[in-house]
N, C-alpha and C positions, 0 to 999 in steps of 0.2 A: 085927177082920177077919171077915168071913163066914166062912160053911163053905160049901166048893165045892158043896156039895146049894142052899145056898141061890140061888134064880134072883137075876142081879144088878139086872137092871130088870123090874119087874114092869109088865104092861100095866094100861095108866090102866079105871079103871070107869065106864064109858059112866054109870052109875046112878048116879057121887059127882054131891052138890049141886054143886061149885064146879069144875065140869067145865063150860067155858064154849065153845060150837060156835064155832065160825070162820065168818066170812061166807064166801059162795062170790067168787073172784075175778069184776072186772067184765071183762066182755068188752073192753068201749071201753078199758079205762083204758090209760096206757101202763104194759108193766112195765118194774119197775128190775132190775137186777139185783142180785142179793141173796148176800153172803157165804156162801160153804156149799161145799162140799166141789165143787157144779156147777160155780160160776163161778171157783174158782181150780185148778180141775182139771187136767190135762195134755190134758181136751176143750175146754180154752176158747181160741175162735179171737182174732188181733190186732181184728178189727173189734168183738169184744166186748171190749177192753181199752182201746181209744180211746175205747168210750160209756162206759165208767165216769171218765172221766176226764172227759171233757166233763160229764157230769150235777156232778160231785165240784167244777168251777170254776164250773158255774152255783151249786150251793150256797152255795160262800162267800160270791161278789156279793151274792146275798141278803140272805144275813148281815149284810156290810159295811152295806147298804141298809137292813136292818131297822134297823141299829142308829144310822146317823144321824137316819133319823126318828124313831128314839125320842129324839132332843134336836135339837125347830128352834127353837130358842129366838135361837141366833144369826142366824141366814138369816133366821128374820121380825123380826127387829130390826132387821136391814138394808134389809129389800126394804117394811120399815115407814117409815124412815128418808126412805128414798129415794123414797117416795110424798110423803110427807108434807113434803119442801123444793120452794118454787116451782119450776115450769120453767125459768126465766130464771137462778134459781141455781145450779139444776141441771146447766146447758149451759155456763153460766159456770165451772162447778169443773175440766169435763171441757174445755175451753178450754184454762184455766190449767196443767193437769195437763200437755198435749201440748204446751204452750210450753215448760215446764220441762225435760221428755223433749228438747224439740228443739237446745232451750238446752245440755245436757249433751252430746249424742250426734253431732247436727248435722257442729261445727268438727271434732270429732276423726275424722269419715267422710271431711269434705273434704280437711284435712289429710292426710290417707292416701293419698288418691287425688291430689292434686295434687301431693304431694311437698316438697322445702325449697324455702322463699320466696327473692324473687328479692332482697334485703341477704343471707339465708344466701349463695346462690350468689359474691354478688359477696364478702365475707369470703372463703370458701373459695379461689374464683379469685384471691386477692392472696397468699392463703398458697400456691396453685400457685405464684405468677408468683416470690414471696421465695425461697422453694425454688431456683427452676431459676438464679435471679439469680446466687444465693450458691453454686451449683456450676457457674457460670458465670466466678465472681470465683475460684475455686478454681483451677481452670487457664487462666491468661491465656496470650496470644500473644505472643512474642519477637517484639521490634522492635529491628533495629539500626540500621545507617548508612544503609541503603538505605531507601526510601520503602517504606508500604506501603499495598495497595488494599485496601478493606474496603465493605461496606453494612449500614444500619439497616434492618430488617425484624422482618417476622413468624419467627420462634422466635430471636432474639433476647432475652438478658436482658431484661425489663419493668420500669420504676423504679417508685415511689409515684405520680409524676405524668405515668405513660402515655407516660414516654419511652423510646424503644431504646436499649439501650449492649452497645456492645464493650468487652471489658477487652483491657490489655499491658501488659505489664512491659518495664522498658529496663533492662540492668545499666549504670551506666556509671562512665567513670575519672575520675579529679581532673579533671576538665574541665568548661568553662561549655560551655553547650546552649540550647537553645528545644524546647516542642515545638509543630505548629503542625498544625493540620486544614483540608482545604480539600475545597470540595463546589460540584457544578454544579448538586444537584439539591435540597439544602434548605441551611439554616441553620446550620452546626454548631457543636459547643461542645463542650469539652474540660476535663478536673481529672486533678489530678496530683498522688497520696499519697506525700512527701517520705518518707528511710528515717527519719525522727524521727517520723512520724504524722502528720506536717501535713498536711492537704490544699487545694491552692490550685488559685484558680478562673482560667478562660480570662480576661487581660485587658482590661475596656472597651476602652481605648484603643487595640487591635492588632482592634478586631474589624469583620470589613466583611462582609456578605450571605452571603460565598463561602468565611469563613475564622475562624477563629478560633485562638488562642496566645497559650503562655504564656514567655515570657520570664525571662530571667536564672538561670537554675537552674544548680545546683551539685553535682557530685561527690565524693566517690564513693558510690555505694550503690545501693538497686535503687531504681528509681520505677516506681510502677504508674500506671496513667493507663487512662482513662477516656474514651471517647469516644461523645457522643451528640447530641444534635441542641437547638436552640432553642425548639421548637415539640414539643406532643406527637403522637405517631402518625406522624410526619415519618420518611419512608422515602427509599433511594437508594444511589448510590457515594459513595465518600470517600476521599481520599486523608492517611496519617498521616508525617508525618516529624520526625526526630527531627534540629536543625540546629544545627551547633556553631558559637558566638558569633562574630563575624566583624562590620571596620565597613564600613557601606553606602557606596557610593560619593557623592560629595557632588557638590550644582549648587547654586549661589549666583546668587541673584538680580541682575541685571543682567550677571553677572557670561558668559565665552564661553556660548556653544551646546555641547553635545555630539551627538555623533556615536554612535549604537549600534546592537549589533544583538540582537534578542529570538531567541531559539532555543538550543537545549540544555542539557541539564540535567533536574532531574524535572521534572515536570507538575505546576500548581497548580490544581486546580478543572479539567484540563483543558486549560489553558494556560500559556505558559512563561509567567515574569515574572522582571522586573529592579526590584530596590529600591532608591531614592534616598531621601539625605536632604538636605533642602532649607532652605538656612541664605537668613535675611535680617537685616540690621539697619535696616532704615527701615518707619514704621507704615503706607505707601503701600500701595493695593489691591497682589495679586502678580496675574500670569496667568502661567500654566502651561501651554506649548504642547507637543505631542505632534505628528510629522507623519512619516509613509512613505510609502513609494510600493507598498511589501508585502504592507503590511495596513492591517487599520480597530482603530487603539490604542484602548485604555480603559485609565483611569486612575482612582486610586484617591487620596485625599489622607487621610493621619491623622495628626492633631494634640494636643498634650498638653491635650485635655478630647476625645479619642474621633476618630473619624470626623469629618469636615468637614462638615457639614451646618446652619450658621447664616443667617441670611438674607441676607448677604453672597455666601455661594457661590453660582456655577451652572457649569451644564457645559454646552459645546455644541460639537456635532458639525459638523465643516467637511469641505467638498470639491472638489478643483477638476476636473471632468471626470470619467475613471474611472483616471484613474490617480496622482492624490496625494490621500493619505486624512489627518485629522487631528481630534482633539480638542481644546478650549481650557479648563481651567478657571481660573474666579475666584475670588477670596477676600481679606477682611481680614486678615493676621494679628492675634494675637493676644497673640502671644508671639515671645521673640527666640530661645526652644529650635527647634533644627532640626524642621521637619514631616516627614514621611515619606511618600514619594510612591511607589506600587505604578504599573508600567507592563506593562501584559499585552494582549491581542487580545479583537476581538467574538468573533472565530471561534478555536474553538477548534483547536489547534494549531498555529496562523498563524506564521509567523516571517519573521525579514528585519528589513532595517536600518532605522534609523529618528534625526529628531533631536530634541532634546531642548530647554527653554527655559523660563529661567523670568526676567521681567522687572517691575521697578516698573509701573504704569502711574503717568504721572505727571501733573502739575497744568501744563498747557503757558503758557506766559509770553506775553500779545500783547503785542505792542507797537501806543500810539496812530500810529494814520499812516495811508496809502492802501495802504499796501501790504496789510495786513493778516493774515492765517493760510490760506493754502491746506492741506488732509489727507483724510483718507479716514475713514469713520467705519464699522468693522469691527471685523476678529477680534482689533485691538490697542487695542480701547475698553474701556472700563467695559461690564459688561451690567447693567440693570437693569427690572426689570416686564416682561424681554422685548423691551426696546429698547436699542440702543449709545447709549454717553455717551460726549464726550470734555469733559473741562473747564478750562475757561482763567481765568487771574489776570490782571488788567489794572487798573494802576492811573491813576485819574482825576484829573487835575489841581486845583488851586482855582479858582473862577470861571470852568469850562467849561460848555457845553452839550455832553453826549454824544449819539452816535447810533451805536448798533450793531445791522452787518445784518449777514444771516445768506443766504446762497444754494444752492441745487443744483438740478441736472440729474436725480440719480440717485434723489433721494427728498424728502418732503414735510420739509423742513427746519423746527426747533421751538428755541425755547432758555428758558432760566430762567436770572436773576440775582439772586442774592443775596450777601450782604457776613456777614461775621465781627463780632459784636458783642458782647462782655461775654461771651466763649468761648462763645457760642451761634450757630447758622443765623439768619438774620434775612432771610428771602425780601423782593425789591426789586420784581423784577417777571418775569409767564413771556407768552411768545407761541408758544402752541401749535400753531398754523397748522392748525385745522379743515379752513381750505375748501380747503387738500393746496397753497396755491401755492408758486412754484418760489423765493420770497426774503419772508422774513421781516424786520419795523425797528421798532427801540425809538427815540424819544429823547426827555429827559428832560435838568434840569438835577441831577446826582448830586454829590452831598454832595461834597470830596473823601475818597480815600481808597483802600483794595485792596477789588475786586469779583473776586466769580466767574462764568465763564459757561457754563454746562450745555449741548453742543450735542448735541442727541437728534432722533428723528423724531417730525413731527406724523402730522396725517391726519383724519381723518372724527369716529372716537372715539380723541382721544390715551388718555381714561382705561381702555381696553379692552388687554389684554396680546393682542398679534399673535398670529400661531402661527408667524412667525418672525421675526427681527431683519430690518431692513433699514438700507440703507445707501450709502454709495458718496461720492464728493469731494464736496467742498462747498468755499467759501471766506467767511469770517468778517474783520471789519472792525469797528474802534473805531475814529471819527472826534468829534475834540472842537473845537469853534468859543471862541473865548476872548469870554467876554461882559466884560469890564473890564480894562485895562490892570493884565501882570504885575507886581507888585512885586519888586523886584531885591531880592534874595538878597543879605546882610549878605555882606560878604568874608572868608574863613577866614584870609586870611595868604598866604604864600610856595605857587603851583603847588607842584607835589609835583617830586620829583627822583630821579634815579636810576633803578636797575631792579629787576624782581623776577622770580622764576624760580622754579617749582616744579614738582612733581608731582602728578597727581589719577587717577582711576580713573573715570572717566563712560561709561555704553555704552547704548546705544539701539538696538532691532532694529525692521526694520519689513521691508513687502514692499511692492514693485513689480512690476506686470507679472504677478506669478505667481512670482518669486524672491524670496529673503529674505534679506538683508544685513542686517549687524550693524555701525553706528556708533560709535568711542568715541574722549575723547580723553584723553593720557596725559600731556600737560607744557602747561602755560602761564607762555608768558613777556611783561611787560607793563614799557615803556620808553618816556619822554618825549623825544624829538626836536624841539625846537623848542619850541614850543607845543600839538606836537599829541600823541595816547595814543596808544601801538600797543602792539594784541594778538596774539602770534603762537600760535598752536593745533598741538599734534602730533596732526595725526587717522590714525586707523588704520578702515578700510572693510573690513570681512570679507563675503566670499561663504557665505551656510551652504548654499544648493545650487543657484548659479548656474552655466553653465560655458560660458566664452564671452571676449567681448573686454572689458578693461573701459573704461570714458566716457572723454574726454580729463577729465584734474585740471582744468585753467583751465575745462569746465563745472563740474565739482564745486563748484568755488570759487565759479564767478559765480553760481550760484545759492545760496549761503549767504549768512547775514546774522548781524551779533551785537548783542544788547540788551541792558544793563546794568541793573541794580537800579531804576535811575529813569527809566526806557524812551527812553535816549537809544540812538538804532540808529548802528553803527557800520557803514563802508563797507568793502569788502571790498579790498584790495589784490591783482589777480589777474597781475599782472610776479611779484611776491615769494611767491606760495605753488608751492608746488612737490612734485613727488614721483618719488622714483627709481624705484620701483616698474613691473614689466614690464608688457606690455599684456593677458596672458592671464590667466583667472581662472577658479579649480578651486575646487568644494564644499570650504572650511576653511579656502583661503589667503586675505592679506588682504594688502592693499597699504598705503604708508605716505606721509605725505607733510606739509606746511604750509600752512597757511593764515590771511592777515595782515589784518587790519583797524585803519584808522585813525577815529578821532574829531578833529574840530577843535581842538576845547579838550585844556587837558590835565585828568584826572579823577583825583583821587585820593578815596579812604573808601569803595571798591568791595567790598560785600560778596557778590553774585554777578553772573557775566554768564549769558546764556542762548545758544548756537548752533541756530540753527536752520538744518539742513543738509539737501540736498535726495539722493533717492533714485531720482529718473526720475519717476514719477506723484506722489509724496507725500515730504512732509521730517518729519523726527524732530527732537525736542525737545529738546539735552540742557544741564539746568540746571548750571554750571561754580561750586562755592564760590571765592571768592576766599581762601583757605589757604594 
């Protein structure tokens, strides 16, 4: 340690060698400022504290900067590199590079901005629609005895296949049921989850445009059911009921007319209806007549393969004036099970009475003579292509020459004949009658044997379908000239003896005038007196909505005739037919009475006769078994 005498710094000697001057500062230069007691003083201002920092971040840069150039080793390898590859390569890399870039970056910008793809959406949308379906199926609607109104629409359950449905539950008791859906304004269809898990589908065979059900179902448990449409997107009203088993009221072919009336009860589709079932046993076309004075009927025909619709049916609207309305339709059956016949209105909620009618058409019997077939050729014919048919059996003798003419007043009369040969049609010959004249003539030496003959309308173009039937009386004729002497007929033995007596059920309906009467008869009784055959007939004449006086019996009679199996015509006996029956006549009543015809000879091996009875304008056909 010094001794306080000694000075602690001594002053430097201007005269030591290694005493080295200081340059004078330069004016120009910039100064820095310099660590010392000045610059961190308590006299140094912020703006001298901002340049130190500023000069202090220039320095580093530099730094940083000297020290990369002190290694360019990589940067001129590169910018060597990159001289020294062709232009074309060059531009090529950097091509490639922004494809790559665009390749990676590109979908995932768009995808952002666009959002999920329209399969996402619709996936999503179908797990919406199962969602709202399946809490839809969660709380169904109670249906009981009463009907109930419903519609398919927008927020409605959504199925897989774009259809509406409403759900219900029905609890029901040991009891048979239907359930059945009816709609004005689409298609509908219906299913129904049994309490064992079955689920069964709306019936083909019950289903028509307006309706759809299901049948035969059984008690007790809950049934859920289901209601939607045929079609997808299919919107509208509907009506649901639920109907306990019950049997239809029955019409048998040829058999009375009925009497009804359409109104009350629920509404089907908007309109009342009445169900019939409709029994036949013979393979004869049926027609199905419909007529009020109410309303304009539509009918419905279903049969054990569906709805009626084979090329047999047709349907066609009648009218007489403005004030009797009616529908007619045709058909082959098919089957000897009852068809089921739906009767409802065009307009909806129409009601009022109406009758009902369902008939053979049948295969009409000539007989050879002058006399021939007067009838009408209308709404009780065959329809075919759009044209009425009525067609007749006439058998031709051996060794004739035929000639059958065909006549009318009311339209361009046409016929076709052909015969049954080895169970097939075997066409003979047709006269169309193009040029529209008022009688049509065939003749021809025909084989013998049974022929048929198709009377229909001609015209300009028969092969063209009308736009509507036409029609009106005509009268038909088979006339046969014997070209060689008949050969007499071996003798059988002993005339026939005795008498016979039985019952039948035969009924024919037709119209005259604009009224409609119903033909039948119910006992034939046949007795040889002498040498000659007498037929007596129980005919019964029903009014279905005539109301008025009725004919004197002795015309009734004189205008019938009877022809037997072998077209021998029998003469009418008008002393001996008779009828007790009053003079007035009311829609349904019928009157009763006899009517006798004689033959010369006596005939016995009679398998049928045929009556042909007359009605005022036109006579009905009714073919009589000999049983």
């Amino acid at each position: 340690m010094p001794s306080p005498d000694t000075p602690a710094d001594p002053a430097p000697n201007a005269d030591a060698p290694d005493a080295t001057p200081e340059p004078a500062p330069d004016a120009d230069a910039p100064r820095t400022p310099e660590a010392g007691p000045e610059a961190d003083g308590p006299d140094a201002s912020a703006d001298d504290v901002d340049a130190r920092e500023t000069v202090a971040e220039a320095n580093e840069h530099e730094a940083e900067a000297g020290a990369f150039e002190e290694e360019p080793s990589l940067r001129a390898h590169l910018a060597e590199t990159w001289h020294s590859t062709p232009p074309l390569v060059r531009w090529g890399a950097v091509a490639l590079a922004v494809l790559v870039v665009g390749w990676l970056i590109v979908p995932r910008v768009i995808e952002a901005t666009e959002g999920p793809t329209e399969e996402e959406r619709q996936e999503q949308a179908a797990r919406d629609r199962a969602m709202w379906a399946a809490m839809l199926r969660q709380s169904p609607t109670e249906v009981g005895a009463d009907p109930v109104a419903g519609s398919l629409g927008p927020g409605d359950a959504e199925r897989t296949d774009d259809r509406y449905a409403d759900y219900y539950v029905h609890q029901a008791d040991s009891v048979g049921f239907s359930v059945l859906v009816t709609s004005d304004a689409f298609a509908p269809d219906v299913a129904v989850r049994l309490p064992d898990g079955t689920t069964v589908a709306a019936s083909s065979l019950l289903q028509t445009d307006s309706r759809a059900e299901i049948d035969g179902l059984q008690g007790p448990g809950r049934f859920e059911i289901v209601v939607t449409s045929r079609r997808a997107r299919a919107t509208g009203a509907y009506e649901l009921a639920v109907l306990p088993q019950h049997a239809a009221d029955s019409v048998y072919v040829d058999g009375e007319a009925r009497l009804d009336t359409l109104g009350g009860g629920p509404r089907r589709a908007g309109r009342f209806e009445r169900i019939y079932g409709v029994s036949t046993d013979t393979d004869l076309p049926i027609l199905v007549r419909v007529v009020s004075s109410a309303f304009r009927p539509r009918i419905e025909l279903l049969g054990p393969n569906g709805r009626v619709r084979d090329d047999s049916w047709s349907l066609e609207q009648i009218a007489r004036g403005d004030s009797l309305y009616g529908v007619v339709a045709r058909y082959l059956p098919g089957w000897e099970a009852p068809y089921r016949l739906l009767v409802s209105s065009e307009g909806a909620g129409a009601s009022g009475p109406f009758a009902l009618e369902a008939i053979s058409v049948p295969i009409r019997d000539l007989a050879v003579g002058e006399a021939g077939q007067r009838s009408v050729l209308g709404d009780e014919s065959w329809l075919r292509d759009g044209r009425y048919l009525d067609t007749y059996r006439v058998r031709v003798p051996k060794g004739q020459r035929t000639t059958i003419r065909l006549e009318s007043e009311a339209f361009a009369p046409a016929f076709r004949v052909w015969r049954v040969q080895r169970q097939s049609r075997t066409d003979v010959t047709e006269a169309m009658n193009e040029a529209g004249a008022e009688a049509v003539e065939y003749e021809a030496e025909l084989d013998e044997g049974e022929y048929y003959i198709e009377v229909t309308s001609g015209g300009e173009d028969p092969d063209e379908v009308p736009e509507a039937p036409v029609g009106g009386e005509y009268g038909l004729t088979a006339l046969v000239e014997r070209l060689e002497p008949l050969e007499e007929e071996p003798s059988t033995g002993e005339p026939p003896s005795g008498s016979r007596v039985f019952a039948t059920e035969v009924r024919r309906t037709g119209e005259s005038g604009g009224d409609t009467f119903e033909v039948g008869v119910t006992n034939v009784a046949i007795s040889y007196p002498g040498t000659r055959t007498r037929v007596q007939l129980s005919v019964t004449v029903r009014s279905i909505d005539y109301t008025g006086n009725w004919a004197p019996w002795e015309s009734f009679a004189r205008q019938s005739y009877l022809v037997d199996d072998r077209g021998r015509r029998y003469t009418v006996a008008v002393g001996e037919s008779q009828s007790p029956s009053g003079p007035r006549a009311e829609p349904g009543t019928a009157r009763r009475g006899t009517v006798v015809f004689y033959y010369p000879e006596a005939v016995g091996g009679l398998e049928r006769v045929v009556l042909v009875a007359s009605i005022g304008e036109r006579t009905l056909t009714l073919p009589i078994p000999m049983e």
